[in-house]
C-alpha atoms as a printed R data frame, in Angstrom:
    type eleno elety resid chain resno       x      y       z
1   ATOM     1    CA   UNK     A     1   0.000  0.000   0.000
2   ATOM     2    CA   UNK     A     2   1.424  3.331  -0.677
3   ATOM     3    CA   UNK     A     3   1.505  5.892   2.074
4   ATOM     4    CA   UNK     A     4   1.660  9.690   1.837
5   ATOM     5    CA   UNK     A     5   5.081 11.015   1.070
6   ATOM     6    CA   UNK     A     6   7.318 12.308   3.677
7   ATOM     7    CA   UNK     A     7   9.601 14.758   1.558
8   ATOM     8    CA   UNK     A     8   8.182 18.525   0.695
9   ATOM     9    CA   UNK     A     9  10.704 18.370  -2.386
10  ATOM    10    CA   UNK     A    10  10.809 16.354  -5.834
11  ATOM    11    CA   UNK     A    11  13.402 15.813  -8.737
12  ATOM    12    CA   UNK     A    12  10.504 14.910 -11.521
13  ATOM    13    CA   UNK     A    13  11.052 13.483 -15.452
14  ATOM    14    CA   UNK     A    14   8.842 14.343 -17.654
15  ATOM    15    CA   UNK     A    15   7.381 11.630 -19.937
16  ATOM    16    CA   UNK     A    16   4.844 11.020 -22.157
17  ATOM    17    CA   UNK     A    17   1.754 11.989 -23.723
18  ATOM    18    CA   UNK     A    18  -1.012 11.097 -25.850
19  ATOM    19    CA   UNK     A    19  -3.305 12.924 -27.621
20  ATOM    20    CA   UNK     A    20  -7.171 12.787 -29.021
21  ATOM    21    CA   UNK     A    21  -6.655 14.389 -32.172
22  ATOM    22    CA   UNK     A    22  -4.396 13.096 -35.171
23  ATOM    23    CA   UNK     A    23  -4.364 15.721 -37.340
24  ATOM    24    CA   UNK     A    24  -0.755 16.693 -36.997
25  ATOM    25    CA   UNK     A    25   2.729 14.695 -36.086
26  ATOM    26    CA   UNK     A    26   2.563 15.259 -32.160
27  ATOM    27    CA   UNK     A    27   5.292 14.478 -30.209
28  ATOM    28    CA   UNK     A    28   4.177 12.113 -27.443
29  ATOM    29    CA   UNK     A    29   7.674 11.415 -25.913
30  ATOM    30    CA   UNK     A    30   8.630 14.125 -23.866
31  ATOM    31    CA   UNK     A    31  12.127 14.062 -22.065
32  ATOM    32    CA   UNK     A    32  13.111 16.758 -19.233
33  ATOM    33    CA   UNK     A    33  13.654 17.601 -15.376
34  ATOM    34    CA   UNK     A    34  12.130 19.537 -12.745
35  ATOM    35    CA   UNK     A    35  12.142 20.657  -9.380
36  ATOM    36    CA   UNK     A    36   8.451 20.532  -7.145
37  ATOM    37    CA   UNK     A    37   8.098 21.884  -3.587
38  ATOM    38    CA   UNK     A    38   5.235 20.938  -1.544
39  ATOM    39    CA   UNK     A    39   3.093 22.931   0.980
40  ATOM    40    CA   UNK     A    40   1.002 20.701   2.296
41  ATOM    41    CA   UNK     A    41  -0.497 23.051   5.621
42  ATOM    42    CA   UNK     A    42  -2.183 26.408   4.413
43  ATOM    43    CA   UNK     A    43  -5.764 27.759   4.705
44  ATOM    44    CA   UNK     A    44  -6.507 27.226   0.767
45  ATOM    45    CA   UNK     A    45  -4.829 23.377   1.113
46  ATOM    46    CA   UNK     A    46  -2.251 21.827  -0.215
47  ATOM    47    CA   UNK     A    47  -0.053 23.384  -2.997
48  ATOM    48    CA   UNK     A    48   3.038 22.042  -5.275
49  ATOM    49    CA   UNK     A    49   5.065 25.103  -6.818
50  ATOM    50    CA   UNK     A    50   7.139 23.604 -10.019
51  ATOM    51    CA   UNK     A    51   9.752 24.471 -12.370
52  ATOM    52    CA   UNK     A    52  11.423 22.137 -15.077
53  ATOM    53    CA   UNK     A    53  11.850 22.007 -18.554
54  ATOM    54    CA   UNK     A    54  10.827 19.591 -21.460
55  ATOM    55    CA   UNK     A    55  10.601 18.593 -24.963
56  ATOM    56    CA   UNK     A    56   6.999 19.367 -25.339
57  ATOM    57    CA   UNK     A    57   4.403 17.844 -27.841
58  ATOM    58    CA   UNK     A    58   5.367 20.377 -30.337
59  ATOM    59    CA   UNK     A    59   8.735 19.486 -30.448
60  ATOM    60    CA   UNK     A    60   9.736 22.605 -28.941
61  ATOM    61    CA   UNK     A    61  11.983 23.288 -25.765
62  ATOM    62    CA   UNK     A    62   9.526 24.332 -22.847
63  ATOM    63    CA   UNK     A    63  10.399 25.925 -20.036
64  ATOM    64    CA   UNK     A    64   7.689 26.302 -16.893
65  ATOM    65    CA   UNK     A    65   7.382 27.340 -13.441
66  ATOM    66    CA   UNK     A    66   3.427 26.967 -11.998
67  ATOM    67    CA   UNK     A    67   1.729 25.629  -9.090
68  ATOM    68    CA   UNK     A    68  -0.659 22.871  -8.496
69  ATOM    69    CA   UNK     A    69  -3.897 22.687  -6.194
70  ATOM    70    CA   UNK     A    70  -4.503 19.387  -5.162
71  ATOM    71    CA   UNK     A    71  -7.399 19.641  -2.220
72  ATOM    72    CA   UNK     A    72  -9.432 16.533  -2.802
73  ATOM    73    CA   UNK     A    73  -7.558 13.185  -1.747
74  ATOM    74    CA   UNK     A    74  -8.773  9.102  -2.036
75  ATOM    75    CA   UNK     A    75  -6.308  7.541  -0.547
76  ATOM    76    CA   UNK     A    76  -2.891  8.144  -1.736
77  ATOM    77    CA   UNK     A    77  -4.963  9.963  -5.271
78  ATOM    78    CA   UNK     A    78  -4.708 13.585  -4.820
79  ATOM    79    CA   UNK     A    79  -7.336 15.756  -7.532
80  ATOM    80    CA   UNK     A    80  -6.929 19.812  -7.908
81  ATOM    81    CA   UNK     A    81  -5.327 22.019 -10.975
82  ATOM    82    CA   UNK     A    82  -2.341 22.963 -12.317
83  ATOM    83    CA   UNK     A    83  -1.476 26.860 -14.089
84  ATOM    84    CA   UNK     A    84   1.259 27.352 -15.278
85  ATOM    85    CA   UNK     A    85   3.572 29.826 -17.180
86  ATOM    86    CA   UNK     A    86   5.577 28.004 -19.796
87  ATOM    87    CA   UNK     A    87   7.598 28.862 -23.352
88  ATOM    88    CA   UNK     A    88   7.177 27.195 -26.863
89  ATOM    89    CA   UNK     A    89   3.283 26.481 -26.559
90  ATOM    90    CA   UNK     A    90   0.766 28.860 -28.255
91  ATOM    91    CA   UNK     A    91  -0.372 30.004 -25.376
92  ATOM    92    CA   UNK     A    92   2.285 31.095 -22.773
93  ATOM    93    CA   UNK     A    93  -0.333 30.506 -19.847
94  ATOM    94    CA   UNK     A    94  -1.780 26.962 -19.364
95  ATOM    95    CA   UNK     A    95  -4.247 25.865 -16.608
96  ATOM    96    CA   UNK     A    96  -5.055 21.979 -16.845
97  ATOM    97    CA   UNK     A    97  -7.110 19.596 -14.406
98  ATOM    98    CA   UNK     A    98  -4.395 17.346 -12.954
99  ATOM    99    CA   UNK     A    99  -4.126 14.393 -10.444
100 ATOM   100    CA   UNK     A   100  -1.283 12.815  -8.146
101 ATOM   101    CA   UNK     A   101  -0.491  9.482  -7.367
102 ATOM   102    CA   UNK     A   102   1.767  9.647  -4.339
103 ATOM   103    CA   UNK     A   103   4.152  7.008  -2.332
104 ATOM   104    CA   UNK     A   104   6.791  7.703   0.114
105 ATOM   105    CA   UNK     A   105   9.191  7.850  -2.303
106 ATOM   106    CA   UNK     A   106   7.930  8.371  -5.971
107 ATOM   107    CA   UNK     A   107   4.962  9.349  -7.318
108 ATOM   108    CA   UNK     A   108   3.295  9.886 -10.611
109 ATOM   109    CA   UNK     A   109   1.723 13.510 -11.817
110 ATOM   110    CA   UNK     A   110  -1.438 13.121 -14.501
111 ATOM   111    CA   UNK     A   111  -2.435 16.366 -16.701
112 ATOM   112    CA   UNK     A   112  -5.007 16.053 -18.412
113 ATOM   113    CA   UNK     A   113  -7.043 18.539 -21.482
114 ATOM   114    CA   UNK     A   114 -10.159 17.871 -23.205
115 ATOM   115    CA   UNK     A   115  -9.937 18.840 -26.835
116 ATOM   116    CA   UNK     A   116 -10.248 22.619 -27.109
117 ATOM   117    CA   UNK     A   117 -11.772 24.219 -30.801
118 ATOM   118    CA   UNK     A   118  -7.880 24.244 -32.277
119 ATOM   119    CA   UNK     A   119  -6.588 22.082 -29.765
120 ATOM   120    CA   UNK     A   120  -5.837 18.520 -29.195
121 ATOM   121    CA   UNK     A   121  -6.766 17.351 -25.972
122 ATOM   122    CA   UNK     A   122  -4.079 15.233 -24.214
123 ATOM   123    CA   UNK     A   123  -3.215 12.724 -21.067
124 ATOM   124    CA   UNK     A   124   0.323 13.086 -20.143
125 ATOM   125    CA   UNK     A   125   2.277 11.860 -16.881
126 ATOM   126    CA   UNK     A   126   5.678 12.729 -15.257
127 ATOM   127    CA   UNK     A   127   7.342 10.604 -12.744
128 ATOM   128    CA   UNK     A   128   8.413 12.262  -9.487
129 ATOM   129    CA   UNK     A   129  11.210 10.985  -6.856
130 ATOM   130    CA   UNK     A   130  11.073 11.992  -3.332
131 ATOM   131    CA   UNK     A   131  14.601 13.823  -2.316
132 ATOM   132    CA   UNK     A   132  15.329 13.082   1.296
């Protein structure tokens, strides 16, 4: 059984993707590195402030920095939203429903996006260590 994590700070890769729509060549493997800090005590809940980069589904280099809300929990599931500001997307502002699988040690982020008129919607995961 996985129990809640112990460390406020993660060294996450970024991953993978897929997305709804076909119409163009998306990338869907999408290498880089980031930094999270939790805040899990606060009067609005818990909070994750990130920055990283990665080889986004446009085959672009992406840099970010953002937070995520995460106040609904099942177990060790965690549900809120992530904004974020981030370079080589159309839009340099992003806010996307996410979700949080979370051990003691490593952990798994989920973003996902519905398709958008001239959008693809996507699922894509990163994989986050726990640094003790």
């Amino acid at each position: 059984m996985l129990q809640p994590a112990l460390a406020a700070d993660w060294f996450v890769l970024s991953g993978v993707s897929h997305h709804f729509q076909q119409r163009r060549d998306w990338r869907e493997i999408n290498p880089g590195v980031g930094f999270e800090r939790d805040h899990r005590r606060g009067p609005l809940g818990p909070w994750t402030f990130s920055a990283g980069y990665l080889r986004n589904s446009y085959d672009r280099a992406s840099l970010y920095v953002g937070g995520r809300w995460t106040p609904l929990a099942i177990g060790p599931l965690r549900f809120g939203g992530f904004g974020l500001l981030a370079t080589g997307y159309p839009s340099p502002v992003l806010v996307l429903p996410a979700a949080v699988i979370e051990g003691r040690h490593f952990g798994v982020n989920v973003l996902a996006v519905p398709n958008l008129p001239g959008y693809s919607g996507y699922v894509g995961a990163q994989i986050r260590f726990a640094l003790e």
